[in-house]
N, C-alpha and C positions, 0 to 999 in steps of 0.2 A: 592310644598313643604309645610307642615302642621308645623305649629310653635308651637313651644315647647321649655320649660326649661327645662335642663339636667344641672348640676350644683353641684360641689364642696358644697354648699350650705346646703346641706343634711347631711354633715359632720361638721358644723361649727354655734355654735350663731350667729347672729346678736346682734352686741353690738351699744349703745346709743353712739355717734359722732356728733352729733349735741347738744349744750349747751348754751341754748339760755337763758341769764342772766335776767330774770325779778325781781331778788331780788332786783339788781341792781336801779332799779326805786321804785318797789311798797316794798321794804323790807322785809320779811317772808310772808311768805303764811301765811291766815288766817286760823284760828284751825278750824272753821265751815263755814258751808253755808246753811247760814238760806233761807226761802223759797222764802221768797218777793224779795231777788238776784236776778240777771239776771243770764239764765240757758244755759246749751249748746244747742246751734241750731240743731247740730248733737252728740249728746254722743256717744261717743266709749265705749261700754261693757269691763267692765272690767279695764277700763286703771287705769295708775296713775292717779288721778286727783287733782289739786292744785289753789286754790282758792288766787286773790290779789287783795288788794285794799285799795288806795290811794287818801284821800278826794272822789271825784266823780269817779276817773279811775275805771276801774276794769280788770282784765284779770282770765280769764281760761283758764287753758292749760291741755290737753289730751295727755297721751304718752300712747302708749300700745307695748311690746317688744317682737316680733316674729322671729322666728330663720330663715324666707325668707325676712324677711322685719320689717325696725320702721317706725309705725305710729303713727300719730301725728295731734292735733287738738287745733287750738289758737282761741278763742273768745277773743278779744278785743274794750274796748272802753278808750279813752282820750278828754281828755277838749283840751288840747294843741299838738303841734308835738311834737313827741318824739323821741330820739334817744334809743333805746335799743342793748346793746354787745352783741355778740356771738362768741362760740371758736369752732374751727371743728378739732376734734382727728386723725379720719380716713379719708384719700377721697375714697370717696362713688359717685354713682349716688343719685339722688334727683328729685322728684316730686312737686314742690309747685303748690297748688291747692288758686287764690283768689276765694272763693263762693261769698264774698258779701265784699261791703267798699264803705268809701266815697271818696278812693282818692287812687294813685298808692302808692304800698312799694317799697324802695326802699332797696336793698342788696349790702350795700358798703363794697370792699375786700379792708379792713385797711393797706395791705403792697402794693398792687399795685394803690391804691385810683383808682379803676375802681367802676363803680355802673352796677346793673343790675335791671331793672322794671318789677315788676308784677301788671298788672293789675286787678282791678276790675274784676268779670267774665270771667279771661283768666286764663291758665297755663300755667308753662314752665318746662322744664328737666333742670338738673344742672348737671354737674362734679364739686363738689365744695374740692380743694383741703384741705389738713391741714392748720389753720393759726387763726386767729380775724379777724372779718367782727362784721360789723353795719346794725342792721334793723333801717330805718327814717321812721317811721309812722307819716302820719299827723292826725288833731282831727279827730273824731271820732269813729264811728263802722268801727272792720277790721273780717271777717269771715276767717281763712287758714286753708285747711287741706294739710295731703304730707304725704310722705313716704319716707326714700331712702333705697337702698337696693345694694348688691352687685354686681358689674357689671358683675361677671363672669357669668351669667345666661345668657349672650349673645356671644355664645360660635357657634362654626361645622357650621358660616355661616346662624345661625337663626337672624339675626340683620339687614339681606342685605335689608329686605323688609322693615326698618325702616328709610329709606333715613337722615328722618330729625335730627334721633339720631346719624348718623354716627361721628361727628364731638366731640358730648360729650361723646362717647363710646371712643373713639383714645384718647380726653384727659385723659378717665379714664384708659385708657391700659398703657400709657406712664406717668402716672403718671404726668401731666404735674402739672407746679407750677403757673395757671393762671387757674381761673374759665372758665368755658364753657358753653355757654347755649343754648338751642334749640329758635327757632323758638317760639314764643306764641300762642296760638289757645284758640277761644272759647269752656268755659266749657256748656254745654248745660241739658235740664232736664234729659237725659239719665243718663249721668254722677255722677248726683247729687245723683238719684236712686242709683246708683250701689256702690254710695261712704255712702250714709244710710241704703245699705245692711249690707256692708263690716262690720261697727262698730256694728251692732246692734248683726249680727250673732254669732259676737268672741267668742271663749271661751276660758276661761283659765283652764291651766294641764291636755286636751282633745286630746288625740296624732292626731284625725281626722282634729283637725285646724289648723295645718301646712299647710296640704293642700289645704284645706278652705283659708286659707290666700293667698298662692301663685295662687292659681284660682284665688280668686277676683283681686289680684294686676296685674294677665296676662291681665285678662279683661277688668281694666282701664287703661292699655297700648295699649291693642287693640282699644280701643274708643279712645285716646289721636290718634294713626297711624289716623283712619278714620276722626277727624275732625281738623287734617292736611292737612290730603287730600283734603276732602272738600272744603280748606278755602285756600291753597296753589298752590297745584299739579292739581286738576281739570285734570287730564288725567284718560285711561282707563286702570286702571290697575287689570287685571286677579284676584290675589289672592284675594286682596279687594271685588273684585265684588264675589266670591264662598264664602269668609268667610260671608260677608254677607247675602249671601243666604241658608247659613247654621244655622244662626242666626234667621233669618224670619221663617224657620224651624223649630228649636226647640221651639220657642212660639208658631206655630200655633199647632204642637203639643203639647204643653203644656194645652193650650185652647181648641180644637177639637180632638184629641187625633185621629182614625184611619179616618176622614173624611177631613182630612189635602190632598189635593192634589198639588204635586207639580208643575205641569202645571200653577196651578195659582197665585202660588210663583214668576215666570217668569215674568209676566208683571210686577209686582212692581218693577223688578230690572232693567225692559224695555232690555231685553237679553229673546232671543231664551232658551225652555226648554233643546234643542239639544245641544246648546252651553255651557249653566252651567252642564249638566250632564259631557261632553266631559275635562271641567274643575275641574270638579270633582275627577277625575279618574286620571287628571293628578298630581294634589295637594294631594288625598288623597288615592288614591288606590283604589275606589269601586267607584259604584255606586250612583248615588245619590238615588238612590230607596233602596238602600240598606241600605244607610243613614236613610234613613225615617225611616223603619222598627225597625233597631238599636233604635231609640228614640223613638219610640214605644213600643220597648220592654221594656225599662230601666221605659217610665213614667207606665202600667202597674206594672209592680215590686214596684212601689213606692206604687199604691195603694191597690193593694196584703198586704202589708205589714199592711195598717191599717186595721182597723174597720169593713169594707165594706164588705159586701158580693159580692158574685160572679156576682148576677144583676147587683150591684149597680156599682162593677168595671167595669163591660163591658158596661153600658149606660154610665157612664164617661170616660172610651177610646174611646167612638163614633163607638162602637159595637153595635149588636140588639140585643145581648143576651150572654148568657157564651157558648151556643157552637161552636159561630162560633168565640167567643175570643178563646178559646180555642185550636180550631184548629190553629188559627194563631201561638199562644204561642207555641204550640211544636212542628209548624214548622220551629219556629225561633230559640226555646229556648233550643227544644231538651226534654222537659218534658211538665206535663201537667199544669196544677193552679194549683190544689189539691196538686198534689207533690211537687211545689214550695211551696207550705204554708207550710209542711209540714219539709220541708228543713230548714224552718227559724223559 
């Protein structure tokens, strides 16, 4: 089974529910931000951004508003602990990412006085119902990024393979009136990657970054499943093992373009080629060769599209030349390069 969101989602904003009171401590945002400030570690393109500071404190905060998903970015530093309010409008799922800190946050829910920990270099999921909560920051530098977004994206039984989320998806189905949280898992440099794609790529009033968004945010869901796995479950579980080997795929085509052989995809995943094709076909309906070919065709098309002439495309697909690119393209594609260029 190939995971995907299908989702209500496509019909509805994503509205701001998270309102996390920093006026409350540092008092108005300041009107500028001179250069010699301290800057965001990660900038989100596009966001709101809001500048405070208070004697030595200072905080930045990042909001950027996508109709699949709000993301969100706090650079923080303090001399002292702090307690800073927050109100939560909608229950939503939730992502808290800590990238960097000198010490855990703690998320205290004000009507049940429960606390939840985020550590230093760990994540976790939230069902964070409606109500007031407390972040306790102790001194110093705090790095968070997150996102939440709506739950119905876990819908027709695409959720089952996310074991660890089961418990915060039921609180979010049930509306329950007590926070939920997953598991925590280390964030790792992959992660970090995909979370300074995410912001840099945004665009704003660009109808293609809906989409853009809801990719990257599937992505670092799929990375959060896999170093759960890693770090919890350590069994051998199928889908994990094909998605991953579909991933190691589309990099090495990305990098060698037609001299990518799958055979030697295998060993790294220490599985038989026999075996991940056989899994292949069961999760996704083809071939894994066919796979191949598909992402070959797509990274072509991408370099079609620029500059490059027809050499220069086929020595960067890890062809010998355009005629025997050629031939492959319209045995895949159904036309020739010429006519594709011409198309576009």
């Amino acid at each position: 089974m190939s995971f995907s969101f299908v989702t209500h989602l496509h019909y509805q904003i994503m509205k701001k529910s998270l309102h996390i009171n920093f006026r409350a401590y540092f008092g108005q945002p300041v009107a500028d931000h001179a250069s010699d400030e301290p800057q965001a570690r990660i900038p989100i393109r596009h966001a709101d951004t809001q500048y405070y500071v208070n004697r030595s404190d200072w905080a930045i905060t990042q909001e950027f508003d996508g109709k699949h998903g709000y993301l969100y970015s706090y650079d923080l530093y303090f001399e002292q602990p702090v307690n800073v309010p927050a109100h939560v409008d909608i229950g939503d799922l939730y992502v808290i990412y800590v990238l960097d800190g000198n010490n855990d946050i703690l998320l205290r829910d004000l009507s049940a006085d429960s606390v939840c920990t985020h550590s230093p270099q760990r994540a976790r999921y939230l069902y964070i119902p409606p109500g007031d909560y407390q972040f306790e920051l102790t001194a110093g530098r705090h790095q968070v990024f997150g996102f939440y977004f709506d739950g119905g994206i876990f819908r027709d039984g695409n959720e089952r393979s996310f074991h660890f989320l089961h418990d915060v998806i039921a609180g979010y189905r049930s509306q329950s009136a007590k926070l939920v949280h997953s598991v925590d898992f280390f964030i790792g440099p992959q992660t970090v990657r995909c979370i300074q794609y995410c912001c840099h790529h945004l665009k704003k009033g660009d109808l293609d970054n809906e989409a853009f968004i809801l990719r990257e945010l599937t992505r670092l869901m799929q990375l959060s499943k896999e170093k759960v796995y890693n770090e919890y479950e350590q069994t051998s579980d199928p889908e994990l093992l094909i998605h991953r080997c579909r991933q190691l795929l589309a990099k090495e085509i990305a990098y060698q373009g037609n001299k990518t052989q799958i055979k030697l995809i295998a060993p790294q995943l220490r599985a038989r080629y026999e075996y991940l094709n056989r899994l292949h076909k069961q999760f996704y309906g083809e071939k894994l060769s066919d796979y191949r070919n598909r992402l070959l065709v797509k990274h072509v098309e991408t370099l079609l599209i620029g500059p490059f002439s027809l050499w220069e495309v086929a020595l960067q697909s890890g062809f010998h030349g355009p005629s025997e690119l050629n031939r492959f393209f319209k045995r895949h594609r159904g036309i020739t390069l010429a006519e594709y260029r011409r198309s576009i």
